[in-house]
C-alpha positions as CSV (number, residue, x, y, z in Angstrom):
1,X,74.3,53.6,16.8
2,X,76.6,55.7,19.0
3,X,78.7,52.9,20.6
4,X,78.9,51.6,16.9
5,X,80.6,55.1,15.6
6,X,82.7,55.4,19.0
7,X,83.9,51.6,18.3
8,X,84.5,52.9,14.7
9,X,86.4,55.8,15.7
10,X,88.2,54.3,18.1
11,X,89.2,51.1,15.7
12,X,90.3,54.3,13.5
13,X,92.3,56.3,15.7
14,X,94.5,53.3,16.8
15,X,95.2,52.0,13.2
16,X,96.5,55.4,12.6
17,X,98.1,55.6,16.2
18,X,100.0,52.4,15.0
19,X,100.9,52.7,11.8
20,X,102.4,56.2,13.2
21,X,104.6,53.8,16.0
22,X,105.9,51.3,13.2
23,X,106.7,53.8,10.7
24,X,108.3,56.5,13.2
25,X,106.7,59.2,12.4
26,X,104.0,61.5,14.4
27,X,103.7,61.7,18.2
28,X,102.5,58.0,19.5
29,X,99.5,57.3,21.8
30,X,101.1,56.4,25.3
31,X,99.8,53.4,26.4
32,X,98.0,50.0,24.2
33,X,96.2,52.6,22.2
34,X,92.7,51.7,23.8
35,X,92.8,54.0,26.3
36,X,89.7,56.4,26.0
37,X,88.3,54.2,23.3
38,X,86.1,51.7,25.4
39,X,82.6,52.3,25.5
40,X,79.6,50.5,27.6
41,X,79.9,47.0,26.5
42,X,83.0,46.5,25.2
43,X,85.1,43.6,26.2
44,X,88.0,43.8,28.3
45,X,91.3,42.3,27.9
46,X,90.1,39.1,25.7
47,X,91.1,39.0,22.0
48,X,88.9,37.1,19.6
49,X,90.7,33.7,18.1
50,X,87.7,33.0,15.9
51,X,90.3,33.4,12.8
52,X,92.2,30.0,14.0
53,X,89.1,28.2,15.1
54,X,87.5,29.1,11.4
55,X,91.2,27.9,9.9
56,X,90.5,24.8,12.0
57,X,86.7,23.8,11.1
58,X,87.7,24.7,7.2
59,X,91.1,22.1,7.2
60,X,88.6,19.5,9.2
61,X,85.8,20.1,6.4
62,X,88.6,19.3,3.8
63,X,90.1,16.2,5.1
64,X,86.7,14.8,5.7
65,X,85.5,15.8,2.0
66,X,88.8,13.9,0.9
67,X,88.3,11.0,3.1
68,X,84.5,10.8,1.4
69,X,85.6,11.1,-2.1
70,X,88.3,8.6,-1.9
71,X,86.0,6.4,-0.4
72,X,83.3,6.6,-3.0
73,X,85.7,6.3,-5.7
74,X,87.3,2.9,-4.7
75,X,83.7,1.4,-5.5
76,X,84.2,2.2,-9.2
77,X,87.7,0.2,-9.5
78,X,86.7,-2.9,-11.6
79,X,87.0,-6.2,-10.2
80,X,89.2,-9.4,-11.8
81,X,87.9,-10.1,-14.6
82,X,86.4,-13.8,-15.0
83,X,88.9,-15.9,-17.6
84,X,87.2,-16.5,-20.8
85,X,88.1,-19.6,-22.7
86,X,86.3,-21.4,-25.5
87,X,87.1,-25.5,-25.0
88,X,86.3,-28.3,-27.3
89,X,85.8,-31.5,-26.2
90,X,87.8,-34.3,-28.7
91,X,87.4,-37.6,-28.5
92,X,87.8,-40.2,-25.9
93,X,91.0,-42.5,-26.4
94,X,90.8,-45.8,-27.1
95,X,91.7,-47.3,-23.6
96,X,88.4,-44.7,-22.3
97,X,90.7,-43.3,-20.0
98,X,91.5,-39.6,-21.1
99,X,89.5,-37.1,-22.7
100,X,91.3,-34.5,-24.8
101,X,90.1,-30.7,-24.4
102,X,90.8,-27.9,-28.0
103,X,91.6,-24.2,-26.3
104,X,89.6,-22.5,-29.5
105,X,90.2,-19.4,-28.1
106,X,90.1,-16.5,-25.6
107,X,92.6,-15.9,-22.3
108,X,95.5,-17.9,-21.3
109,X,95.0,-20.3,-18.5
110,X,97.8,-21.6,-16.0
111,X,97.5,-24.7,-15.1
112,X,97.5,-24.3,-11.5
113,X,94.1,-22.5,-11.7
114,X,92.1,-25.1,-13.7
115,X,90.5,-28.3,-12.7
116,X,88.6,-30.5,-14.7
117,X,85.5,-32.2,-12.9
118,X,84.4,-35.6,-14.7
119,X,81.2,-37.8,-13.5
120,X,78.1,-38.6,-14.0
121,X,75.3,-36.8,-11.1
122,X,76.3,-39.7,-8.2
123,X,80.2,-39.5,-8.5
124,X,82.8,-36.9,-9.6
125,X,86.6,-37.0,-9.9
126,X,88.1,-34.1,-10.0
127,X,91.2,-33.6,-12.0
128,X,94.3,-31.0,-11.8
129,X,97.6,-29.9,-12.8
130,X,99.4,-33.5,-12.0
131,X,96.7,-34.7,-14.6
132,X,97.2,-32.8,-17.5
133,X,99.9,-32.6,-20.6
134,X,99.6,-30.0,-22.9
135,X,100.3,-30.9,-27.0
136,X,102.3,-33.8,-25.6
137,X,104.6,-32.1,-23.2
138,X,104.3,-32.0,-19.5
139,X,106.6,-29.6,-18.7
140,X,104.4,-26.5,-20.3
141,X,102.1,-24.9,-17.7
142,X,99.8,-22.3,-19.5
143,X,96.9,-23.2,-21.8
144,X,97.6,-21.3,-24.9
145,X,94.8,-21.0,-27.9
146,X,95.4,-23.7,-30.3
147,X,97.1,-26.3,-27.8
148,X,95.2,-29.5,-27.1
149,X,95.4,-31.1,-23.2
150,X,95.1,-35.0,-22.6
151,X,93.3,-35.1,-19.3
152,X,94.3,-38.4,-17.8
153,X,91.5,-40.0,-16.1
154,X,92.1,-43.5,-15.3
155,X,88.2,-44.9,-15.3
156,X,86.0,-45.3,-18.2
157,X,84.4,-42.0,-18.7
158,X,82.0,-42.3,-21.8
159,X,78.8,-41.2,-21.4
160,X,80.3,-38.7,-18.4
161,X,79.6,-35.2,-17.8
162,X,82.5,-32.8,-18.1
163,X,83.1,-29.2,-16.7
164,X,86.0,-27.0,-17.1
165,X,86.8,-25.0,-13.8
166,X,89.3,-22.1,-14.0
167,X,89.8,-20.3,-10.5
168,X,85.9,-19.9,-9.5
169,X,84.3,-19.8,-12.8
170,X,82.9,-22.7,-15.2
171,X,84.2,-21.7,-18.2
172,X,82.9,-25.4,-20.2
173,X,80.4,-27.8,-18.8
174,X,79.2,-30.6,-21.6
175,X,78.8,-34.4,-21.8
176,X,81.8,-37.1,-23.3
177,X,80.5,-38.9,-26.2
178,X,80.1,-42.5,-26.0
């Protein structure tokens, strides 16, 4: 309890010692203004940095905390959404060589991200953008609701199965009339 008050006392006079030296006034302790003060125990000549170590751990805390939370919130980000697409399948010309497909609905497709896949469990042809013309025009490349797509296959295919392919996802699988 005694080397706390001396510390205390001592902490005390050289505050007052120093504001006296900054200010001007009074008659200054001579010396660092420890002189007298130190007791058994007290350290000697090292200051205590654990203000900039604390500083430290707190900004390292922080940027961690950050690091966490950014990571955690890039799993809630939705991924692509799957194209949705209702296709009807018309009837099979005349010749038995295409098959025309009814967009009834939902998302735009492009043509470079559909294939249409035509056989019957042993064999399948597979069909893309070179194969297709949309309401009589080749040079249109998206498959808007309401258009109608002559898929040009070449072979009989009554009696087929048919699926509908846009990017990864079967958006129409059925089978051709015959």
């Amino acid at each position: 309890m005694g080397a706390i008050l001396r510390n205390n006392l001592c902490n005390l006079k050289n505050n007052l010692n120093n504001a006296g030296n900054f200010r001007g006034a009074g008659a200054g302790y001579a010396g660092n203004g420890r002189a007298g003060c130190r007791g058994a125990g007290d350290e000697t000549g090292i200051e205590a940095i654990s203000p900039v170590i604390g500083e430290m751990l707190m900004l390292t805390v922080v940027i961690i905390l950050v690091a966490l939370f950014a990571a955690s919130t890039s799993s809630f980000i939705p991924a692509d959404r799957d194209p949705t697409i209702n296709v009807l399948v018309g009837d099979v010309s005349a010749d038995n060589h295409n098959v025309t497909l009814w967009h009834k609905g939902g998302d735009v497709v492009p043509m470079s991200s559909m294939k249409v896949i035509i056989g019957n469990g042993k064999e399948r042809k597979t069909f893309m953008d070179g194969n297709f013309v949309i309401n009589g025009n080749t040079d249109l490349r998206n498959f808007r609701p309401g258009d109608s797509m002559v898929v040009s296959t070449g072979d009989d295919i009554r009696g087929e199965d048919i699926t509908v392919v846009v990017g990864n996802t079967v958006v129409m699988y059925g089978r051709i009339k015959e």
